[in-house]
Backbone as CSV, one residue per row, in Angstrom:
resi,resn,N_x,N_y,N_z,CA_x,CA_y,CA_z,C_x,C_y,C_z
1,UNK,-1.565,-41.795,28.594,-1.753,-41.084,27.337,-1.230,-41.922,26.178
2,UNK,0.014,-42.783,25.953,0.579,-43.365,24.920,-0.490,-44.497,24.958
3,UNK,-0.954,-44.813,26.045,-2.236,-46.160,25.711,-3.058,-45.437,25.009
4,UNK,-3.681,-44.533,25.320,-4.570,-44.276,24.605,-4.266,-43.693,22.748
5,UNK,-3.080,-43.390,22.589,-2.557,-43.385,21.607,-2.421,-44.424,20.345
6,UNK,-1.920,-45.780,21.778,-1.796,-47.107,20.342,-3.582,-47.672,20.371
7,UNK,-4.384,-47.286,21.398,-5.822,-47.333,20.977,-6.320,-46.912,19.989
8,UNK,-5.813,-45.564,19.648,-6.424,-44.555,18.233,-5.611,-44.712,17.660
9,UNK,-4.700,-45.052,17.020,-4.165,-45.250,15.594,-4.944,-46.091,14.809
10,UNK,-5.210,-47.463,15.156,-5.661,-48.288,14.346,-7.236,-47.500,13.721
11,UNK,-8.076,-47.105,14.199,-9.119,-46.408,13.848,-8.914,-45.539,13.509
12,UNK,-8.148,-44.579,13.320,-8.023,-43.642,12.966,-7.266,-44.008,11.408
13,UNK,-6.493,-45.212,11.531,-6.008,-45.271,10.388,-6.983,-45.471,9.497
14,UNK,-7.971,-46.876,9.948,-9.210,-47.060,9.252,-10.343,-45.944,8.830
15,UNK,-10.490,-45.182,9.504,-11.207,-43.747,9.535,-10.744,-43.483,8.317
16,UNK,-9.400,-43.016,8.352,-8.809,-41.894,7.275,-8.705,-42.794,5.977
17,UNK,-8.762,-44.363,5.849,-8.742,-44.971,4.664,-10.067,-45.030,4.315
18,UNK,-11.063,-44.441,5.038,-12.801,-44.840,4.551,-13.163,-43.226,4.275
19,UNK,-12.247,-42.201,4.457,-12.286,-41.008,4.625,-11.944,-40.657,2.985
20,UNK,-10.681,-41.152,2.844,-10.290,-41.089,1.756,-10.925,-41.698,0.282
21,UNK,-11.445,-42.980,0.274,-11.660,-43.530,-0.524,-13.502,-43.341,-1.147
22,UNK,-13.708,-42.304,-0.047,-15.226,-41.827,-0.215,-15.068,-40.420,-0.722
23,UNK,-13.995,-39.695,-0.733,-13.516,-38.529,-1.120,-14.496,-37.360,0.310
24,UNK,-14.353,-38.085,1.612,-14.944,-36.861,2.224,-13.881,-36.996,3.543
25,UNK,-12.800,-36.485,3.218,-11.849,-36.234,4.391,-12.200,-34.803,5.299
26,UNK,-12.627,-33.934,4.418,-13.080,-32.791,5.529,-13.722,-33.462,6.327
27,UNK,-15.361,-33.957,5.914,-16.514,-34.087,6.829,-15.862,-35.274,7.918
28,UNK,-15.113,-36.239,7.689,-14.994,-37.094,8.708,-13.954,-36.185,9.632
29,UNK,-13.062,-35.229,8.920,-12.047,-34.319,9.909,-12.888,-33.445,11.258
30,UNK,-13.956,-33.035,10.356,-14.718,-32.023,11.487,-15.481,-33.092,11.960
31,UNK,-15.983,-34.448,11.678,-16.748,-35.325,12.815,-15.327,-35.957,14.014
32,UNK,-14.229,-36.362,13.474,-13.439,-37.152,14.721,-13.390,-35.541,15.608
33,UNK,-13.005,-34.341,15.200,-12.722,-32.967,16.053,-13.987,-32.962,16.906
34,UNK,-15.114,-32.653,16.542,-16.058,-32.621,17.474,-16.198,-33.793,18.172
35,UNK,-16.067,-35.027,18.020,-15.759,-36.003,18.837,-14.816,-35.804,20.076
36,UNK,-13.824,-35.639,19.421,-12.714,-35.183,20.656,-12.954,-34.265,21.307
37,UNK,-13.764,-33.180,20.975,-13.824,-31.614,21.582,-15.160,-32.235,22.865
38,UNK,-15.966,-33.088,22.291,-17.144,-33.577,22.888,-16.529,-34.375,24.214
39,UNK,-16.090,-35.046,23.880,-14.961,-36.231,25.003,-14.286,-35.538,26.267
40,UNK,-14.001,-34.051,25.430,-12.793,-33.147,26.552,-13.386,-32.830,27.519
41,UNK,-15.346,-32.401,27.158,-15.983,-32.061,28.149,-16.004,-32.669,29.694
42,UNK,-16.240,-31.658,30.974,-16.403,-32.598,31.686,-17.432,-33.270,32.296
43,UNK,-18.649,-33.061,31.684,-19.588,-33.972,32.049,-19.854,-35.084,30.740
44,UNK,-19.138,-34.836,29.944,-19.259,-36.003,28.922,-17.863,-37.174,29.780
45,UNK,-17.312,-36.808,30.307,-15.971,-37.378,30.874,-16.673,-38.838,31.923
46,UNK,-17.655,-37.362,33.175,-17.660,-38.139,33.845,-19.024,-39.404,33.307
47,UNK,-19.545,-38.641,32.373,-20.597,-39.566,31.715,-19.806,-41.256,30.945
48,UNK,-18.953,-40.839,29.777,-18.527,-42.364,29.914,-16.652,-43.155,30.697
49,UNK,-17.269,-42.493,31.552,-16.396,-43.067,32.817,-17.299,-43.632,34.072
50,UNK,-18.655,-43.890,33.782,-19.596,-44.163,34.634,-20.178,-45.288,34.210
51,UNK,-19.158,-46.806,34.739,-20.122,-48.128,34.394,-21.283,-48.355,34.377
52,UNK,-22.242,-47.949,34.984,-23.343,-47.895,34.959,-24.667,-47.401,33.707
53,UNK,-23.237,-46.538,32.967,-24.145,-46.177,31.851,-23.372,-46.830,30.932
54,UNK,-24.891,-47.480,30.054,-24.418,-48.166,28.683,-23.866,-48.069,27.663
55,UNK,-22.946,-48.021,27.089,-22.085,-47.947,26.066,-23.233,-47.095,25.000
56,UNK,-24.192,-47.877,24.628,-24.682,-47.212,23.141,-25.904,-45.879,23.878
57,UNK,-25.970,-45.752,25.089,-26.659,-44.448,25.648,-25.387,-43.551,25.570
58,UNK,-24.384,-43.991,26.370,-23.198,-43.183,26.118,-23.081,-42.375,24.538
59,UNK,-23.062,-43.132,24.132,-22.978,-42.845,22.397,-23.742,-42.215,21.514
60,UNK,-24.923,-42.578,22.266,-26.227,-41.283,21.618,-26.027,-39.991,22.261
61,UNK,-25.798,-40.359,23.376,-26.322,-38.973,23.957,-24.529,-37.994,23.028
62,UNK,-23.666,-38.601,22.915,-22.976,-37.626,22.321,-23.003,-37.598,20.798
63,UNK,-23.681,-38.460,20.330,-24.339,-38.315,18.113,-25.402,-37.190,18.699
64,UNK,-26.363,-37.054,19.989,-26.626,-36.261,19.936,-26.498,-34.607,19.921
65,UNK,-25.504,-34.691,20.989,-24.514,-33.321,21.319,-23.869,-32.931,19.831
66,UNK,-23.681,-33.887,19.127,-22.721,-33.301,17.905,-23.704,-33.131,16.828
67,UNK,-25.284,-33.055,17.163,-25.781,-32.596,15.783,-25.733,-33.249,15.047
68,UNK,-25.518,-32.224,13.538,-25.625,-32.755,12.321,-24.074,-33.030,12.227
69,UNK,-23.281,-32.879,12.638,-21.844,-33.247,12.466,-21.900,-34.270,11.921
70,UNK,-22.332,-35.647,12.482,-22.004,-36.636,12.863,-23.042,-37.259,11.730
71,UNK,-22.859,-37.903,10.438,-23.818,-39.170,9.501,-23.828,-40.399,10.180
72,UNK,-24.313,-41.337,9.477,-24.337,-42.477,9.875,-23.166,-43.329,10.235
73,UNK,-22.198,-42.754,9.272,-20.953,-43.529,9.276,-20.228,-42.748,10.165
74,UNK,-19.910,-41.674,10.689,-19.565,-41.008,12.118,-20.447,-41.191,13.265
75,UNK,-21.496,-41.671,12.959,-22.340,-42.411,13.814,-22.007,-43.728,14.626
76,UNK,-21.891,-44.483,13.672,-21.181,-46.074,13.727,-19.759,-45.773,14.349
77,UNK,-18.975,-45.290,14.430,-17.920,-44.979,14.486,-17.850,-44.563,16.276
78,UNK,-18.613,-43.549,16.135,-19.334,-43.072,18.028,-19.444,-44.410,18.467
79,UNK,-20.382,-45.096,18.188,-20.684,-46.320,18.532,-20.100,-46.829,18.632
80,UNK,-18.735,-47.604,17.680,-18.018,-48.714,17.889,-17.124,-48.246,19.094
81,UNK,-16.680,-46.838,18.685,-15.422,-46.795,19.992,-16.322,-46.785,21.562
82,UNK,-17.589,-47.192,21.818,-18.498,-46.486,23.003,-18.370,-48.079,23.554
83,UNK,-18.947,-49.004,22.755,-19.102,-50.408,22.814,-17.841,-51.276,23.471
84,UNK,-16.529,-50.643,22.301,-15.273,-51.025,22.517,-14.397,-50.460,23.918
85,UNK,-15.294,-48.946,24.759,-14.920,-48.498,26.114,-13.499,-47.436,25.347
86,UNK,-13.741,-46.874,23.888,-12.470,-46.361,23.669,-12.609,-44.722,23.271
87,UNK,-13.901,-44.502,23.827,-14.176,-43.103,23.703,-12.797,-42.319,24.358
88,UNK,-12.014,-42.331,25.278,-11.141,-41.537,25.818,-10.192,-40.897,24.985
89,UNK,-10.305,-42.094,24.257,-8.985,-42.023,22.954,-9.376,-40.878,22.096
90,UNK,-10.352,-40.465,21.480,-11.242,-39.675,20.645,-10.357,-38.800,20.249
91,UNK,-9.477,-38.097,21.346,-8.727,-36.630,21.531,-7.915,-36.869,20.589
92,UNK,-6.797,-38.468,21.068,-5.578,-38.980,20.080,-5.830,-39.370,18.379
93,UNK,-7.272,-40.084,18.164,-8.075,-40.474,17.296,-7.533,-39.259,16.085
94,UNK,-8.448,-38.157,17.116,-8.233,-37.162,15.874,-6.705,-36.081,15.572
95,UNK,-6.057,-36.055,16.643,-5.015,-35.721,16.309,-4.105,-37.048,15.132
96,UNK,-4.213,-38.107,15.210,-3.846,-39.231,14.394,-4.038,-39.017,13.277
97,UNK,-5.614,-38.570,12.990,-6.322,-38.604,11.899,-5.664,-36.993,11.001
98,UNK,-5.121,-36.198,11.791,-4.875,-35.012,11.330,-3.479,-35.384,10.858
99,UNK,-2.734,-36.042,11.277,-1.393,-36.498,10.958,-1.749,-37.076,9.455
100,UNK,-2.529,-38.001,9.480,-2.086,-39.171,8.342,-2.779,-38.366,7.258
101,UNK,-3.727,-37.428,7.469,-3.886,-36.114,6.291,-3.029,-35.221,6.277
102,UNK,-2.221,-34.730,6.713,-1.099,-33.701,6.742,0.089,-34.859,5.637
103,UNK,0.001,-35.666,5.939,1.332,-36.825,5.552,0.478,-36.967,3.891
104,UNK,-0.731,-37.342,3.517,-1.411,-37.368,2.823,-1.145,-36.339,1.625
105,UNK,-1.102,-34.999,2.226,-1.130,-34.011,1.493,0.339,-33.071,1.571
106,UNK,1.335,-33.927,1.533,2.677,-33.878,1.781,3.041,-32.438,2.849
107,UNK,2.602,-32.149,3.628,2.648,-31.180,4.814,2.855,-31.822,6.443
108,UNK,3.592,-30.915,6.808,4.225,-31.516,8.703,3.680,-30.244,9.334
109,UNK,3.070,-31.081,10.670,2.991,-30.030,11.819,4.063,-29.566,12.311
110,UNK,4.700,-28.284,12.464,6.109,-27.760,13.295,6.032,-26.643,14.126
111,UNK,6.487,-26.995,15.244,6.516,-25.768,16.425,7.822,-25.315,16.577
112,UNK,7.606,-24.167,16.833,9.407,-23.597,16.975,9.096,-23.371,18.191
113,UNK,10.139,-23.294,19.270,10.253,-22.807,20.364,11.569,-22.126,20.570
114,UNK,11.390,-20.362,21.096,12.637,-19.663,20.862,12.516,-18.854,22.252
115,UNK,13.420,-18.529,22.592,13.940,-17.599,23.479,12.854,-16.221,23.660
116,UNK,12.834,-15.776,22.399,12.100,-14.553,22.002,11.586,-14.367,20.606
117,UNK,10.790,-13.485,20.998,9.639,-14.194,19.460,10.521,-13.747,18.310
118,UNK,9.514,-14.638,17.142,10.466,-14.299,15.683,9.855,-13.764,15.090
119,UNK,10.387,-12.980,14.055,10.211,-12.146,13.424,9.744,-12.478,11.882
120,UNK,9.011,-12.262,11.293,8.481,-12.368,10.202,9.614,-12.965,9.256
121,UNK,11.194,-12.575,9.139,11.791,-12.775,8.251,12.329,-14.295,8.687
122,UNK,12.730,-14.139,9.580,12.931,-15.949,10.530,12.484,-16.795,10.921
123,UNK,10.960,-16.208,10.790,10.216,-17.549,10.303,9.749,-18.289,8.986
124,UNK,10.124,-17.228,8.405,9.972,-17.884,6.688,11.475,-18.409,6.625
125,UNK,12.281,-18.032,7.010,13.464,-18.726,6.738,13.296,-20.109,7.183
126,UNK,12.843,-19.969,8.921,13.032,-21.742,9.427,11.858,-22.182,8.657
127,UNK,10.912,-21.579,8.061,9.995,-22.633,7.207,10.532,-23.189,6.082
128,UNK,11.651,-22.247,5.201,12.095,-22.634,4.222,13.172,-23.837,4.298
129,UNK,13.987,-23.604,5.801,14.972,-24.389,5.941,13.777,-25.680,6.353
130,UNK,12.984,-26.103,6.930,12.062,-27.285,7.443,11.711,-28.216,5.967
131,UNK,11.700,-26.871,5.403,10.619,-27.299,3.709,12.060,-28.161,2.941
132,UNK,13.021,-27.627,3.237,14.114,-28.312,2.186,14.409,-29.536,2.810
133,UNK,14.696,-29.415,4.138,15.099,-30.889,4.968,13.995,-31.728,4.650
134,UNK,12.956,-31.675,5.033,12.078,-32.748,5.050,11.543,-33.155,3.616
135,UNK,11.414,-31.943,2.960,10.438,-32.155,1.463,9.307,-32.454,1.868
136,UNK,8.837,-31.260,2.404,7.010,-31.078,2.808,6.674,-29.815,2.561
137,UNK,5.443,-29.499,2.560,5.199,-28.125,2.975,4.993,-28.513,4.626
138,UNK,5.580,-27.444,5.230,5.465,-26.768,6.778,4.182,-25.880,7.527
139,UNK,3.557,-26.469,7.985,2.736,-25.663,8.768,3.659,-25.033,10.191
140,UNK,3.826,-24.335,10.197,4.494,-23.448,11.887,4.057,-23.019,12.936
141,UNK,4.468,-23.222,14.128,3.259,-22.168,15.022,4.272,-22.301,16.095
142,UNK,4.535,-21.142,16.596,5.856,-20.813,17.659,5.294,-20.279,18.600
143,UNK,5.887,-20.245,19.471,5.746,-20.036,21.148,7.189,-19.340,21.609
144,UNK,7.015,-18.895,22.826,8.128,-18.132,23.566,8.556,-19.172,24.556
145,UNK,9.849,-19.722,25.169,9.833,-19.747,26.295,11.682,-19.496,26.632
146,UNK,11.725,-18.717,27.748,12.527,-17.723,27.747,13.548,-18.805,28.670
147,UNK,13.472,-19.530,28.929,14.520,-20.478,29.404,15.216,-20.926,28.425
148,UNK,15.071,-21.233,27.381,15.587,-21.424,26.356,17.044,-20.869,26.198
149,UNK,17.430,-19.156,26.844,18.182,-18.698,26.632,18.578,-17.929,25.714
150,UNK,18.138,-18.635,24.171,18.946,-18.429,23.015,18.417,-19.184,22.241
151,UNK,18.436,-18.961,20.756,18.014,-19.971,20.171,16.743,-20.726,19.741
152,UNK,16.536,-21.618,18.989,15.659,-22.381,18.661,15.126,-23.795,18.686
153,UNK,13.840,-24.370,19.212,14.138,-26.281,19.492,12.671,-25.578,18.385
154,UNK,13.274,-26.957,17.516,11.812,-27.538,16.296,11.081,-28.819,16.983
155,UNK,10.155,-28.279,16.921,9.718,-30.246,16.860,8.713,-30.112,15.460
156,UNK,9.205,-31.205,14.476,8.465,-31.889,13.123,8.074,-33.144,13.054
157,UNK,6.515,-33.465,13.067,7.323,-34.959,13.400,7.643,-35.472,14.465
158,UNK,8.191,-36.873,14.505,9.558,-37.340,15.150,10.439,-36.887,15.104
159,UNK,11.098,-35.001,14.275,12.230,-34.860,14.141,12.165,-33.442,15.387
160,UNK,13.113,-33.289,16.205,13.505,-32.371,16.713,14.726,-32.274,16.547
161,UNK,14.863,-30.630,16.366,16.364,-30.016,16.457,16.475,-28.809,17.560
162,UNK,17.226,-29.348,18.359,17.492,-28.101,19.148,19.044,-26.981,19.038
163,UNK,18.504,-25.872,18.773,19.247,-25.081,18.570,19.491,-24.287,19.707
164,UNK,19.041,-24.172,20.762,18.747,-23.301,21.863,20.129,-23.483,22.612
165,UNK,20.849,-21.831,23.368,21.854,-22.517,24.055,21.445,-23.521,25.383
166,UNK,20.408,-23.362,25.886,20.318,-24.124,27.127,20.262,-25.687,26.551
167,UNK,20.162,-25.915,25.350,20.407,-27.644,24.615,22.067,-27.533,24.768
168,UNK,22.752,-26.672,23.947,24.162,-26.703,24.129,24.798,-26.990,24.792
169,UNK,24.075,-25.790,26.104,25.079,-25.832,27.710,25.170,-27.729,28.140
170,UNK,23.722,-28.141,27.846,23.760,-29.380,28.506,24.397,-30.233,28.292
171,UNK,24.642,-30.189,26.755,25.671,-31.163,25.641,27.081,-30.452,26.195
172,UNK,27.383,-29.404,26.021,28.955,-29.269,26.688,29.089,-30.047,28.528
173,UNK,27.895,-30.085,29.208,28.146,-30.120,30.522,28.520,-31.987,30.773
174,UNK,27.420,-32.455,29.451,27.945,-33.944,29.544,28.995,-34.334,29.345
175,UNK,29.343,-33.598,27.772,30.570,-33.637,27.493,32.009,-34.072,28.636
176,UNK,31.574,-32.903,29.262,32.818,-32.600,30.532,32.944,-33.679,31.490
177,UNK,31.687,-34.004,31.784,31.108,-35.224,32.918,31.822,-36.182,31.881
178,UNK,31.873,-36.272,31.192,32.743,-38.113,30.598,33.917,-38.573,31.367
């Protein structure tokens, strides 16, 4: 998965600088998504995972699957990564591409993960507390998981904070182990 990661950055960076400078970051947003959504399939999977089929058949047959999604220049793009064998990446491509527009438009992806769900007033709080630390706007989206114990783990970013006691217990247990 991280290979295929430092595969899609570089295109994706290029993407989002040809995205930008044409003023059509939506339309290339919803062409790399259906790309990736196209890729996840599994007969598109086992299709370009099958040497036998040619890179630029590979590549039509999914400019075809995606319709009108896909212009010329999301076209070319199908193509180059089909040629280059980097269709797999597509998934990372566009999560990349969603990053360096979120960063773009001074906003972070953030997941809370808590013990037990939160409540309307505590999540505007940890949005407010995210919004002051970082100086972004916060997008949020939380989940339950009850091992947790207690508490809260963020992930922003590269930044995680874990608040949860089962982070604690572990930090006191090393602690002790010294």
């Amino acid at each position: 998965m991280s290979e295929q990661i430092t595969y899609a950055r570089p295109y994706a960076r290029a993407v989002f600088e040809l995205a930008q400078s044409s003023q059509r970051v939506d339309a290339w947003k919803k062409a790399v998504d259906t790309l990736a959504e196209l890729v996840r399939l599994p007969d598109v999977q086992t299709l370009i995972l099958d040497p036998r089929v040619p890179p630029l058949v590979q590549a039509q047959i999914i400019i075809d699957a995606g319709g009108d999604v896909f212009d010329a220049e999301s076209s070319n793009l199908v193509r180059l990564l089909a040629e280059n064998r980097r269709l797999q990446a597509a998934g990372e491509l566009a999560a990349c591409f969603e990053s360096l527009r979120d960063a773009a438009e001074g906003t972070v992806e953030a997941e809370a993960i808590s013990a037990f769900p939160l409540d309307e007033k505590q999540r505007d709080s940890l949005v407010a507390a995210l919004k002051r630390r970082l100086g972004k706007n916060v997008n949020l989206s939380t989940r339950e998981d009850p091992e947790l114990l207690a508490g809260v783990v963020v992930h922003a970013g590269d930044l995680v904070i874990d608040g949860s006691l089962k982070g604690r217990l572990g930090q006191m247990a090393r602690a002790m182990s010294r």
